[in-house]
MITI-847439 format. One line per field, with one value per residue (C-alpha): x, y, z negated; residue in three letters; residue number from 1. Coordinates in Angstrom, 1 decimal, m for minus. Last residue first. Layout:
% residues N
xx = X/...
yy = Y/...
zz = Z/...
residu = ALA/...
num = NUM/...
END
This chain:
% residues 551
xx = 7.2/4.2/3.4/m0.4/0.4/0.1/1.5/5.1/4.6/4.4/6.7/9.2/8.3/8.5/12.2/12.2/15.2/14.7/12.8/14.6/13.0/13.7/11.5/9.6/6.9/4.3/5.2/4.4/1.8/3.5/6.2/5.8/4.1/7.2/9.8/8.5/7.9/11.8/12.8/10.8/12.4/15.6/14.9/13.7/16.6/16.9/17.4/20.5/19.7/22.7/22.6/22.3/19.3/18.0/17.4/14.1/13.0/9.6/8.0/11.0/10.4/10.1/13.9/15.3/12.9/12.9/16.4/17.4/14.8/16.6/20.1/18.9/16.9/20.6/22.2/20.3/20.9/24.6/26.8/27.6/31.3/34.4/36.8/34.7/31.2/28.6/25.3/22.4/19.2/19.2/16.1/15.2/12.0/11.5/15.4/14.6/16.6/19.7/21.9/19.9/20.5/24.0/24.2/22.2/24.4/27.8/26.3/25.4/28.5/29.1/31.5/30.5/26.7/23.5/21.2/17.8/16.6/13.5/13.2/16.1/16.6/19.7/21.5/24.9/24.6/23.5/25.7/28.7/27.6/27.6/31.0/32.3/30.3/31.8/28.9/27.4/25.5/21.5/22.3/18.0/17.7/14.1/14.4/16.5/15.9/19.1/21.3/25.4/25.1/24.7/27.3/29.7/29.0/29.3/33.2/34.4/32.6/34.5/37.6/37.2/36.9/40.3/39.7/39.7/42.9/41.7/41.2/37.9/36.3/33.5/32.1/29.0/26.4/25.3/27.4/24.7/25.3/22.8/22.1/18.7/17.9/14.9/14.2/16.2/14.9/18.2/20.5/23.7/27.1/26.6/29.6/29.5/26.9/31.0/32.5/29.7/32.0/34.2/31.6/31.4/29.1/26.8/22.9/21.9/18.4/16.9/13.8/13.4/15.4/13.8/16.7/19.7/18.2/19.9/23.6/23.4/22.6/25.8/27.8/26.6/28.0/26.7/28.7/27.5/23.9/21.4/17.7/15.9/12.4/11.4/11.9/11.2/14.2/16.6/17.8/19.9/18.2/20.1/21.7/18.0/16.7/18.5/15.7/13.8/10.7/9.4/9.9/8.5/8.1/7.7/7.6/11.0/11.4/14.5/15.7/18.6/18.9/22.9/20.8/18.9/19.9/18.6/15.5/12.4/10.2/7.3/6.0/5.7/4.2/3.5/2.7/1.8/4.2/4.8/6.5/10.4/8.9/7.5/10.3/12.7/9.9/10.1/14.3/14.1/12.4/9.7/10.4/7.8/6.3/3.7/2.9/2.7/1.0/1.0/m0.2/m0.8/m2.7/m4.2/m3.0/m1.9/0.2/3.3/0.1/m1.0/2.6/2.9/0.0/0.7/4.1/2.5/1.4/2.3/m0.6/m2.2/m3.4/m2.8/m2.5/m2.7/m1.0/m1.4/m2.2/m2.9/m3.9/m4.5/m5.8/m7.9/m10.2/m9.1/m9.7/m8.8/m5.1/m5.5/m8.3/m7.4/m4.1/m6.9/m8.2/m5.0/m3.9/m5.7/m7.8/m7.2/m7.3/m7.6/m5.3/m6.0/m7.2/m8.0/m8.6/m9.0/m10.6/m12.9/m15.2/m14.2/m14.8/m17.5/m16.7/m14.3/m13.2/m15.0/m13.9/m12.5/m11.8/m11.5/m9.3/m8.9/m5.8/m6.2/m9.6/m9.9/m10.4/m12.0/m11.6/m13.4/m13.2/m15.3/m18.5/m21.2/m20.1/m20.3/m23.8/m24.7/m23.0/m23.4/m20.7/m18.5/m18.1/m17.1/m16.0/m15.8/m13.9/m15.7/m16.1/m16.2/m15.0/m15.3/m14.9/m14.7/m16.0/m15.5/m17.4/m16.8/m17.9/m21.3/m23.7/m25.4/m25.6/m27.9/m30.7/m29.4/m30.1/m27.5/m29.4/m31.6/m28.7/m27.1/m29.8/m29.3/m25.5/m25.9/m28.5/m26.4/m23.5/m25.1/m22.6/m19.8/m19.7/m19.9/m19.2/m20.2/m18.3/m20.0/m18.6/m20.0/m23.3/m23.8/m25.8/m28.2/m30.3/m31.5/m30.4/m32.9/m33.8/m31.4/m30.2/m29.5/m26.7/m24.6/m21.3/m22.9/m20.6/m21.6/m20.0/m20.4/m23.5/m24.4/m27.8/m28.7/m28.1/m31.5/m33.7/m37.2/m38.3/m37.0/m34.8/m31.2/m32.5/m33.8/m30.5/m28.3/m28.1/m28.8/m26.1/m25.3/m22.1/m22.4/m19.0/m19.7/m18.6/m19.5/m19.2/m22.2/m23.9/m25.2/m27.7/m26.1/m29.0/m28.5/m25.0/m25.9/m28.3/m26.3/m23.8/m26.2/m27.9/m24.4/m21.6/m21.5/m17.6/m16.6/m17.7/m14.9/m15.0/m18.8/m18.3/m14.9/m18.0/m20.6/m18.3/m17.4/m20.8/m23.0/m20.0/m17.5/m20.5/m20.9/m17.6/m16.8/m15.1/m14.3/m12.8/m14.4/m16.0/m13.2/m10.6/m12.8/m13.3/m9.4/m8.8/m7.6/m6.5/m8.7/m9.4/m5.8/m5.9/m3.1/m5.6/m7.4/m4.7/m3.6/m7.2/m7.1/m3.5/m4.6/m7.7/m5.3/m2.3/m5.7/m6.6/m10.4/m11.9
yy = m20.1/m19.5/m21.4/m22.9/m25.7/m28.5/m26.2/m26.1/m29.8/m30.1/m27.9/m29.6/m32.8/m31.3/m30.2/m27.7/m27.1/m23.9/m22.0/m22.8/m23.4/m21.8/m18.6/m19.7/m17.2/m16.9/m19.4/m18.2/m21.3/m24.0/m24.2/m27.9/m29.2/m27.4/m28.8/m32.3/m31.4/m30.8/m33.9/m36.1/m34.9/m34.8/m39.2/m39.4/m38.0/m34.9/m34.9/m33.9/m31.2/m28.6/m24.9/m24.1/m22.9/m18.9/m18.1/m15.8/m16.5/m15.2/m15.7/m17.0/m16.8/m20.7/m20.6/m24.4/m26.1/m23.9/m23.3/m26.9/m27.9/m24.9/m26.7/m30.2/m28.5/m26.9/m30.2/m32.1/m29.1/m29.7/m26.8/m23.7/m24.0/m21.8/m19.9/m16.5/m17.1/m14.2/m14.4/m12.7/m10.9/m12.6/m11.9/m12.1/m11.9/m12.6/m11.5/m10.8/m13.5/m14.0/m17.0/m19.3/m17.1/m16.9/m20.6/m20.8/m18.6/m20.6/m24.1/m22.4/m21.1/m18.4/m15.4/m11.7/m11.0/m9.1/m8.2/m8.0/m7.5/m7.8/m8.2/m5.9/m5.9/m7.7/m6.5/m7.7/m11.3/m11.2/m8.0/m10.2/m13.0/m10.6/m9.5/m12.8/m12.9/m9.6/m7.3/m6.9/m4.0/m3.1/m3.2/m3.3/m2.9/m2.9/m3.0/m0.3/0.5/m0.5/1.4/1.2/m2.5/m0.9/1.6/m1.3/m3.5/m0.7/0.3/m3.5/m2.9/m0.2/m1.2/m4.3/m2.5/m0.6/3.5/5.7/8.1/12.0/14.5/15.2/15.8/13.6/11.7/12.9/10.0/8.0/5.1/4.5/2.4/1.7/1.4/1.6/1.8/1.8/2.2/4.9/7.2/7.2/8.2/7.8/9.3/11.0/10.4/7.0/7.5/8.8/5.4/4.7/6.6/3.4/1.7/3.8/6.7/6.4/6.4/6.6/6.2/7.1/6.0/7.3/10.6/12.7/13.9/13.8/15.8/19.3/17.7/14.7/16.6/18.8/16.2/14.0/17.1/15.8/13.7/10.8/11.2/11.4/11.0/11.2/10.4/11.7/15.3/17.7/19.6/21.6/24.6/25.1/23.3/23.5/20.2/18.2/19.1/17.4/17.1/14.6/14.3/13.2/14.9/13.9/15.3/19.0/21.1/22.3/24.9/27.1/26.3/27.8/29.4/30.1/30.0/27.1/25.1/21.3/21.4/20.0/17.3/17.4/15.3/17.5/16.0/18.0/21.7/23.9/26.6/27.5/30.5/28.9/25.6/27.6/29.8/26.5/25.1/28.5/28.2/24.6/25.7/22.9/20.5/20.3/16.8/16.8/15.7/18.0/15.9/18.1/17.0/19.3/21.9/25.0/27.6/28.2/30.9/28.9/26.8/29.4/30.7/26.7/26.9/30.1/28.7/25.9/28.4/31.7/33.2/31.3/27.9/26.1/22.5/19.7/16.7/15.6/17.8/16.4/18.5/17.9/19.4/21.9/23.1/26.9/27.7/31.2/31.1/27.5/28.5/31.7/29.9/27.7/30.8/31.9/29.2/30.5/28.5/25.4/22.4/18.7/15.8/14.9/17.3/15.9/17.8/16.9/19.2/20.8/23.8/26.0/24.1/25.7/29.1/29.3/26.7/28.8/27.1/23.7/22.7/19.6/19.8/16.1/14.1/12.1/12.3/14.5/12.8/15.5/14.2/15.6/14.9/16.8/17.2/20.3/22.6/20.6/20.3/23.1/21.9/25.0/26.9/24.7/25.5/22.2/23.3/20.8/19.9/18.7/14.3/12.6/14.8/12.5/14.0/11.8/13.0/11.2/13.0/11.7/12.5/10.9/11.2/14.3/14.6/12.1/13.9/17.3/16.4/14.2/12.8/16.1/18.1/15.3/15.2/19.1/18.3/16.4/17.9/20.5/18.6/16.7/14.8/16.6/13.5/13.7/10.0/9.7/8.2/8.3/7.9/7.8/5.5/3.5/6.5/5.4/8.0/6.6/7.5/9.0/9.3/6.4/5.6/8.7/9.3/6.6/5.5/5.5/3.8/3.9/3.1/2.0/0.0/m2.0/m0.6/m0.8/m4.5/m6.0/m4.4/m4.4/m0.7/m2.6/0.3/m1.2/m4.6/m2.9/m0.6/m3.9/m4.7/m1.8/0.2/1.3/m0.1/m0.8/m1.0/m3.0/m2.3/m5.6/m5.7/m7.2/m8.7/m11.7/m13.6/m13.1/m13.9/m10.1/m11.0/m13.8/m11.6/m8.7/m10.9/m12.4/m9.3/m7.7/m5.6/m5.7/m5.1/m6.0/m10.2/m11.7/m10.5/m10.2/m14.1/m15.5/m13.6/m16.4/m19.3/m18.5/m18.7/m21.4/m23.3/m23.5/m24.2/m27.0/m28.1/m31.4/m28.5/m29.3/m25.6/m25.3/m22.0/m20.5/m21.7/m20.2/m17.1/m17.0/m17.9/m15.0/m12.7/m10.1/m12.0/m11.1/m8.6/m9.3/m9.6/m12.0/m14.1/m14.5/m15.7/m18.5/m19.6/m19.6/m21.9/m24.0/m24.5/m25.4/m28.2/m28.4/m31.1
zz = m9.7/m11.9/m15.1/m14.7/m16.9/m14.4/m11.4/m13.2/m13.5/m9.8/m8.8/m11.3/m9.1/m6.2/m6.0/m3.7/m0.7/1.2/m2.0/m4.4/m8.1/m10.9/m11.1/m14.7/m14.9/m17.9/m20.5/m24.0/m24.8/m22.7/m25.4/m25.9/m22.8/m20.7/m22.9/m22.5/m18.9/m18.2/m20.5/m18.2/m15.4/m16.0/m17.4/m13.5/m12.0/m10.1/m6.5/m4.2/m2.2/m4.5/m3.8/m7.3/m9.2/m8.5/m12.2/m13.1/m16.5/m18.2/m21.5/m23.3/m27.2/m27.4/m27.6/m28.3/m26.3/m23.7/m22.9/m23.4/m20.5/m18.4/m19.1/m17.9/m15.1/m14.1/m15.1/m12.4/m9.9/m10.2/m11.8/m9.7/m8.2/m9.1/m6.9/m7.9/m7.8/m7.0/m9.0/m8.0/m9.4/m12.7/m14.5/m18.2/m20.1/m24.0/m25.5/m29.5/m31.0/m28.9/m29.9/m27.4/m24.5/m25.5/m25.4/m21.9/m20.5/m21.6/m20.4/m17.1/m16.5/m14.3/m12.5/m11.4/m12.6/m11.9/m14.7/m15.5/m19.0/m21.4/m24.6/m26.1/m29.7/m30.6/m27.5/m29.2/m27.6/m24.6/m23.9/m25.0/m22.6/m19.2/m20.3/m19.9/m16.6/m15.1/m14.0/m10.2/m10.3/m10.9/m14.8/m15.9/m20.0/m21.3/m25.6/m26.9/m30.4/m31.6/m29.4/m30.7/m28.9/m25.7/m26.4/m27.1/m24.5/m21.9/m23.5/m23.0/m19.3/m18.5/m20.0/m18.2/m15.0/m15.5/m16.0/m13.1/m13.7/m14.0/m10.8/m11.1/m8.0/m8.5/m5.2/m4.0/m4.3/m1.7/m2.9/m5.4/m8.6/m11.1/m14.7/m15.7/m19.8/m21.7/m25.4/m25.8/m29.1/m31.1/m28.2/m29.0/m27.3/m23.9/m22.9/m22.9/m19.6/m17.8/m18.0/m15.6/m12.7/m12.4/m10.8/m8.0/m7.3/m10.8/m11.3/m15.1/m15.5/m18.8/m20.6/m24.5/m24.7/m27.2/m29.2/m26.3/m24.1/m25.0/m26.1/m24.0/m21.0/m21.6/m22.3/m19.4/m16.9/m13.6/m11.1/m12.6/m12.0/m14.7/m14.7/m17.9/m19.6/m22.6/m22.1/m25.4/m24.8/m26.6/m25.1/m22.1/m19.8/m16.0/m16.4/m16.1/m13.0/m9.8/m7.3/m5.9/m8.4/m12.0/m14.4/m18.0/m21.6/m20.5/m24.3/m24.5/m22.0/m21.2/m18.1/m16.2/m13.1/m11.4/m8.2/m7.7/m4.9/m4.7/m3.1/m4.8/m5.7/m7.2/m11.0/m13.6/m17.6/m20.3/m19.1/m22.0/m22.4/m18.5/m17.9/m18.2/m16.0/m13.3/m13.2/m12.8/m10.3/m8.0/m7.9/m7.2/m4.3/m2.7/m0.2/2.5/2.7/m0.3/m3.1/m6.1/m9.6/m12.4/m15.8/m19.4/m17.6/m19.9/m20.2/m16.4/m15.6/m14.5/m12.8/m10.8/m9.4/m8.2/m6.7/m4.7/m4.1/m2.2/0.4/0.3/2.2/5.0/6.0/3.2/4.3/1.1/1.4/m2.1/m4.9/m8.3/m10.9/m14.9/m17.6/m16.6/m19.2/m19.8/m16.2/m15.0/m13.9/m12.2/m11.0/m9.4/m7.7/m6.1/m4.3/m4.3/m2.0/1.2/4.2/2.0/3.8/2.5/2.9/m0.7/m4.0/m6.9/m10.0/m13.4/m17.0/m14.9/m16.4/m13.7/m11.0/m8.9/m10.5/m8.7/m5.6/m3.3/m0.2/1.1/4.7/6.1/9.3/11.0/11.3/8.4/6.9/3.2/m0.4/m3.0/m6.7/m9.1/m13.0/m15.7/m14.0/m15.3/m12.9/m10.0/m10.6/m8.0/m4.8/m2.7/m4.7/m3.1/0.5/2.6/5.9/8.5/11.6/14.1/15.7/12.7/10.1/6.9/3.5/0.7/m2.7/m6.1/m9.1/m12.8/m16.0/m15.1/m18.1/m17.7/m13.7/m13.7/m15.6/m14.3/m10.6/m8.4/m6.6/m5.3/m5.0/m3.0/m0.3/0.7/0.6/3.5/5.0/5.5/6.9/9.4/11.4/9.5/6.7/3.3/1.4/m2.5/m5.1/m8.6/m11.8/m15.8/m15.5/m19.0/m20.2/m16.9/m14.8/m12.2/m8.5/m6.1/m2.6/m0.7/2.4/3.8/1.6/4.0/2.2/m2.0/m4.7/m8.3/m11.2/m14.8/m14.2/m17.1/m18.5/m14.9/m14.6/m15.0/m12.5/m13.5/m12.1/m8.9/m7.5/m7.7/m6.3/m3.1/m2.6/m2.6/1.0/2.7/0.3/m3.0/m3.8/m7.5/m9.7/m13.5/m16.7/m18.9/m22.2/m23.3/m20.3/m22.7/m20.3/m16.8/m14.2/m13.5/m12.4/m9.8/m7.9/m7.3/m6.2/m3.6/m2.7/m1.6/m2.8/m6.5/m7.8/m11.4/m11.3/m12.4/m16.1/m16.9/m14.9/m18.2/m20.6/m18.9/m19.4/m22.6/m24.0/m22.6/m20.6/m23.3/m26.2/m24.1/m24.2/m22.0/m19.3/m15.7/m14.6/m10.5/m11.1/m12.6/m10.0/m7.3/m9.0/m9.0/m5.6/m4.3/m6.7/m7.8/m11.5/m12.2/m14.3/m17.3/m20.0/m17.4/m17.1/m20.5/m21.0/m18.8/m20.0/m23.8/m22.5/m20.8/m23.6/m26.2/m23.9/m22.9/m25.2
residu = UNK/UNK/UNK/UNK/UNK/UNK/UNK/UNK/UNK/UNK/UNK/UNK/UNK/UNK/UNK/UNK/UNK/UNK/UNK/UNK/UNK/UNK/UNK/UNK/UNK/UNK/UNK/UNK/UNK/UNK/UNK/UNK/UNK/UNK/UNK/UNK/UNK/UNK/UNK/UNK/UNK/UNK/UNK/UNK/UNK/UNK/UNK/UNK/UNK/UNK/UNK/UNK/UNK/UNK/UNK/UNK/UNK/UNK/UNK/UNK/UNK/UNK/UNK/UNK/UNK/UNK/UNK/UNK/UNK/UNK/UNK/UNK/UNK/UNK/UNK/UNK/UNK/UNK/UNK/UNK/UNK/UNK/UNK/UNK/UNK/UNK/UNK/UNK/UNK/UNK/UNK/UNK/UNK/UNK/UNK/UNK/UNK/UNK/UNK/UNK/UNK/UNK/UNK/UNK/UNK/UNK/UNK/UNK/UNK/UNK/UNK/UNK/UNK/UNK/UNK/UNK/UNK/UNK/UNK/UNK/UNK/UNK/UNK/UNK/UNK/UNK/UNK/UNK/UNK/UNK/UNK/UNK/UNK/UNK/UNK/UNK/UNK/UNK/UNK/UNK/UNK/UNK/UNK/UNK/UNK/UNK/UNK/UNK/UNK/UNK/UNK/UNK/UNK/UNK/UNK/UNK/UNK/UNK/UNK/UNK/UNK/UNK/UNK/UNK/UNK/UNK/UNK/UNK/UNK/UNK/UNK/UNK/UNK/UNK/UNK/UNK/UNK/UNK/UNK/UNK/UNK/UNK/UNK/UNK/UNK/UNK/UNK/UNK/UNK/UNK/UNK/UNK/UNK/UNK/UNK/UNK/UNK/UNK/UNK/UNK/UNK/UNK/UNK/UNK/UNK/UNK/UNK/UNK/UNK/UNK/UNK/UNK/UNK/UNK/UNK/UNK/UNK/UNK/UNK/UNK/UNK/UNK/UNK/UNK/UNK/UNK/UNK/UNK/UNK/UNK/UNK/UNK/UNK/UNK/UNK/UNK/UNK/UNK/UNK/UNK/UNK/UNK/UNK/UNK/UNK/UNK/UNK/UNK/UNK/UNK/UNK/UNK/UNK/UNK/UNK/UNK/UNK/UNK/UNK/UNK/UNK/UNK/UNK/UNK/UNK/UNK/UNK/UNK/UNK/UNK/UNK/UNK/UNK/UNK/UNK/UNK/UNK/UNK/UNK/UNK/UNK/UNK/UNK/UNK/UNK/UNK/UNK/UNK/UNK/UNK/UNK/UNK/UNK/UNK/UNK/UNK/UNK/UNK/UNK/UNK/UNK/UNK/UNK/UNK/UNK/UNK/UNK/UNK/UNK/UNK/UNK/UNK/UNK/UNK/UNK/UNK/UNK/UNK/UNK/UNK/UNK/UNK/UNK/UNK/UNK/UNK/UNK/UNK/UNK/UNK/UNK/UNK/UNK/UNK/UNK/UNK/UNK/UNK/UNK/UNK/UNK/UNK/UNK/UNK/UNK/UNK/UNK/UNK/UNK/UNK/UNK/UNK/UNK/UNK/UNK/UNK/UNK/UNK/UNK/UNK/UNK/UNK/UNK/UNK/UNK/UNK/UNK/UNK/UNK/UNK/UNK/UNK/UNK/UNK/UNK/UNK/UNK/UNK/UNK/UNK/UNK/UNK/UNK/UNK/UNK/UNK/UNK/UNK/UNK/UNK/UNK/UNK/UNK/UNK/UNK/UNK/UNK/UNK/UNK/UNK/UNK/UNK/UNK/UNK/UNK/UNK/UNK/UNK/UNK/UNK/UNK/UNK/UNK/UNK/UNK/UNK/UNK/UNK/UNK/UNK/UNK/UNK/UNK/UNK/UNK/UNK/UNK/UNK/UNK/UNK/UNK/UNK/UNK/UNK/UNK/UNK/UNK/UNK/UNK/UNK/UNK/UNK/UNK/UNK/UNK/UNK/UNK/UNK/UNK/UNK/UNK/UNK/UNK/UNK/UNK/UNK/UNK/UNK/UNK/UNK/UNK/UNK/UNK/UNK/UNK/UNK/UNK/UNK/UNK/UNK/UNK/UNK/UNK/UNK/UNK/UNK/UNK/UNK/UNK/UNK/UNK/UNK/UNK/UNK/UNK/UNK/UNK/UNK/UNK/UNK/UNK/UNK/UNK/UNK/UNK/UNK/UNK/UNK/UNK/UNK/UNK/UNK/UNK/UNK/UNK/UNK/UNK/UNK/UNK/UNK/UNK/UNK/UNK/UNK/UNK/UNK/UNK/UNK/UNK/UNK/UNK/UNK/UNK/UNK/UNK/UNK/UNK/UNK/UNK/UNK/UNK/UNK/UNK/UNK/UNK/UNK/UNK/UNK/UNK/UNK/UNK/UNK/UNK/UNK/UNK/UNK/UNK/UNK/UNK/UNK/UNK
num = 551/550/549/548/547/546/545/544/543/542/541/540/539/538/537/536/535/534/533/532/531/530/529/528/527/526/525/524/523/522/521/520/519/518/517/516/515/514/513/512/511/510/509/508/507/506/505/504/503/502/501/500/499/498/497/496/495/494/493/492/491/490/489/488/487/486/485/484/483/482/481/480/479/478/477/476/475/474/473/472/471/470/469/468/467/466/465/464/463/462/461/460/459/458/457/456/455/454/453/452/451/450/449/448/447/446/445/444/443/442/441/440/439/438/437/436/435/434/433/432/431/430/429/428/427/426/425/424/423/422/421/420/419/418/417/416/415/414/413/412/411/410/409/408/407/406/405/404/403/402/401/400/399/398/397/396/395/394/393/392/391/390/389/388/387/386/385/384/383/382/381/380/379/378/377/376/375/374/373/372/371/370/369/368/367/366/365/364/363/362/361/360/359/358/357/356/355/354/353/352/351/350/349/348/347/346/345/344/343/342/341/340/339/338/337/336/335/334/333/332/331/330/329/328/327/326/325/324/323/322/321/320/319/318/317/316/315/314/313/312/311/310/309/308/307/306/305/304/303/302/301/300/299/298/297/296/295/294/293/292/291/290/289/288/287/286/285/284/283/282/281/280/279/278/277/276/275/274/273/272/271/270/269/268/267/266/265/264/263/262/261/260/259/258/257/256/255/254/253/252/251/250/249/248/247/246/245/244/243/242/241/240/239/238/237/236/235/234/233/232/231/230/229/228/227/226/225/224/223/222/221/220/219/218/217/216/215/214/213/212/211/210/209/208/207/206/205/204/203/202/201/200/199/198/197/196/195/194/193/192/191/190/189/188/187/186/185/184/183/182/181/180/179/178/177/176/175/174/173/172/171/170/169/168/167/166/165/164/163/162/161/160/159/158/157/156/155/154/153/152/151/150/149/148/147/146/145/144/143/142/141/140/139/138/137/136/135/134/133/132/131/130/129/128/127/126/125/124/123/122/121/120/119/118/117/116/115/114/113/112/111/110/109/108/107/106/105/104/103/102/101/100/99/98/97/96/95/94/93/92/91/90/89/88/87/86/85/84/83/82/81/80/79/78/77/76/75/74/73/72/71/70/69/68/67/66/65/64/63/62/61/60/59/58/57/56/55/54/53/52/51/50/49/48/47/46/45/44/43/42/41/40/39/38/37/36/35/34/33/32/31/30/29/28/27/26/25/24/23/22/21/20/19/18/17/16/15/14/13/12/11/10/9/8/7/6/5/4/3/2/1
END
């Protein structure tokens, strides 16, 4: 009977997506399993699983021979070597075909309809342009057209530029999602964006050329569908460029999600108007210059901003953000007093370590769940001319807001942190699962305690740990500890510990007491980083390997 530990692992691997790694079919394929029932049932749901992208006759092959394709969401890649299976009126897999994947148009006169069918990616290139989009209105006619939701378009300008006008592809009106991928280096234009896309609820636009922004300013104005925009590289070739857009969406009614990429910064000034206009927008991700006027913000529906840019000090009424940035040298009483309410992820970045004295500031945030201390020497310093308080009263003060959060569960301190300190954050985090520090001092006896005392910690990383005129322990007591560990917290799911820099081996009775502890909490065991590279101890390798653990 296949072990209970292995099946769990097998299927903890495919929740977390790992049937594109190399090797992994392989691995599948190969399992020897006394279970029939195994082989006749789970066998064929572990293949739906592996077998997501059909690229040749083989594949093609092997997946219609599938008895019980329940489930499975398949990608074709219509090409020479597949288009023959695809139109056999007896093909087995078109009930199952999600997406669709078509390089060379010319290769094919029809698609079939399918309710199962909800994407297709098609390639446009300059060669023959016309024809082109002559052979897509007949593919993509209204029986097709009604399932897909999706449209993905990439523009290829082999030798000329092109201009792509799109009121000459009909069906666009009917698709909810385009996305338009431009070459490189070459000039793809795009025209007549209304009333082309008018009924889109997402837009993709990427290195693509826009002969003037108010065509897509019009959309953004018009459209009562649009949901979300992502703009990457775009050239606008006149007008006011990116402003243009960002004037559309202030007026926008309907976009929830903004994506602006590009290399030019954009005025902090525009995005504060944008913001104070804007009633509707959820989510901003752009990044911006720095100087904004005496401006201040008064939205309080935008959950998340992303970008370069200093934003959050210039609210100044209560906002609706979720996610924070703060640097030290900003005003963490005024952040705390309009972001305070919402705040569930915040990153506080500070010039020196004396500087984090100013995140207590802020006082309690009852949403946090997440929390990223770092320090960045990049910073301006602060001009305030008040005494730097002592380290330990720094970190005394850190404990104790940390342990004033009870909802917080992802804590990441990206500087070094006295190791006494270290063991009272273990201990008063009683709801954090995951956390990655770096640390000033050690004892491995002492970690392990507090690692022991904590209920709620599942995944913790230490980055580095600098010693201070002491010595790490021997690398049979670090096993020793780590098998202690284990058998005494079976919450662990992941533990990343760099062991000493000891070459002497571990003994025999070490090593039996390591896989005991492995074989008994094999079931939560995801990634045990314990081993050195330069110098590794191949037995632990080797029972590591047994249960599938990574290392």
């Amino acid at each position: 009977m296949l072990p209970r530990y292995l099946i769990i692992k097998i299927f903890n691997y495919l929740a977390n997506d790992k049937t594109h790694f190399s090797g992994f079919k392989k691995f599948i394929t190969r399992l020897m399993l006394v279970s029939k029932e195994w082989k006749q049932i789970c066998q064929e749901k572990l293949d739906c699983t592996i077998y997501k992208n059909v690229r040749d006759q083989d594949t093609y092959t092997r997946v219609s021979s599938i008895s019980d394709k329940k489930g499975m969401n398949l990608e074709l890649n219509l090409n020479s070597k597949t288009i023959s299976s695809y139109l056999d009126p007896n093909d087995a897999l078109e009930t199952v075909i999600e997406s669709i994947v078509i390089k060379d148009l010319s290769l094919i006169s029809h698609i079939k309809p399918s309710p199962s069918l909800k994407t297709i990616n098609l390639t446009i290139r300059t060669r023959n342009l016309a024809q082109e989009i002559e052979n897509l209105e007949t593919l993509l006619n209204d029986q097709v057209i009604e399932s897909i939701s999706k449209v993905v378009i990439d523009l290829i300008s082999e030798k000329y530029d092109m201009i792509l006008d799109l009121s000459q592809l009909t069906w666009l009106t009917k698709i909810n999602e385009l996305v338009i991928n431009g070459l490189t280096g070459r000039d793809c234009r795009i025209e007549n964006f209304i009333p082309s896309l008018i009924n889109l609820e997402s837009l993709v636009l990427n290195h693509v050329v826009l002969n003037r922004a108010d065509q897509l300013k019009d959309l953004l104005v018009q459209s009562t569908s649009l949901r979300c925009l992502f703009y990457k590289n775009v050239i606008i070739k006149s007008g006011m460029g990116v402003l243009d857009v960002i004037s559309g969406i202030s007026a926008s009614t309907s976009l929830e999600q903004v994506t602006i990429s590009n290399q030019t910064l954009i005025p902090l000034d525009s995005v504060v108007n944008c913001l104070n206009s804007n009633r509707v927008l959820k989510e901003l991700t752009v990044n911006t210059n720095s100087n904004a006027d005496k401006k201040v913000i008064e939205n309080s529906t935008l959950q998340i901003y992303n970008g370069i840019g200093s934003i959050y000090s210039l609210w100044r009424v209560t906002s609706n953000l979720i996610s924070v940035n703060v640097d030290s040298n900003q005003s963490t009483k005024e952040i705390q007093y309009y972001h305070s309410n919402q705040c569930q992820n915040l990153t506080f970045r500070a010039q020196q370590f004396a500087n984090i004295s100013k995140l207590f500031d802020m006082g309690i945030l009852p949403k946090l769940t997440y929390l990223h201390l770092k320090i960045d020497s990049k910073l301006p310093a602060t001009n305030a001319q008040v005494p730097a308080p002592s380290q330990s009263s720094v970190t005394q003060s850190l404990t104790e807001f940390l342990g004033l959060h009870q909802n917080l569960c992802d804590l990441k301190i990206d500087f070094r942190i006295p190791f006494d300190n270290l063991i009272s954050i273990i201990k008063c985090v009683s709801a954090v699962s995951k956390l990655v520090v770096n640390v000033n001092g050690w004892s491995i006896n002492s970690f392990i305690d507090s690692l022991l005392s904590n209920n709620s910690l599942q995944m913790f990383t230490v980055n580095s740990i600098t010693l201070n005129n002491t010595q790490r322990e021997t690398v049979n007591i670090f096993y020793q500890e780590i098998s202690r560990l284990l058998e005494g917290n079976t919450r662990i799911s992941h533990l990343c510990l760099e062991p000493p820099h000891d070459n002497s081996k571990v003994s025999q009775e070490t090593i039996d007491t390591f896989r005991q502890a492995i074989q008994n909490n094999c079931q939560n065991l995801t990634n045990l980083y314990i081993i050195r590279s330069e110098s590794p101890q191949k037995p632990i390798i080797q029972i590591l390997d047994q249960y599938l653990i990574n290392h």
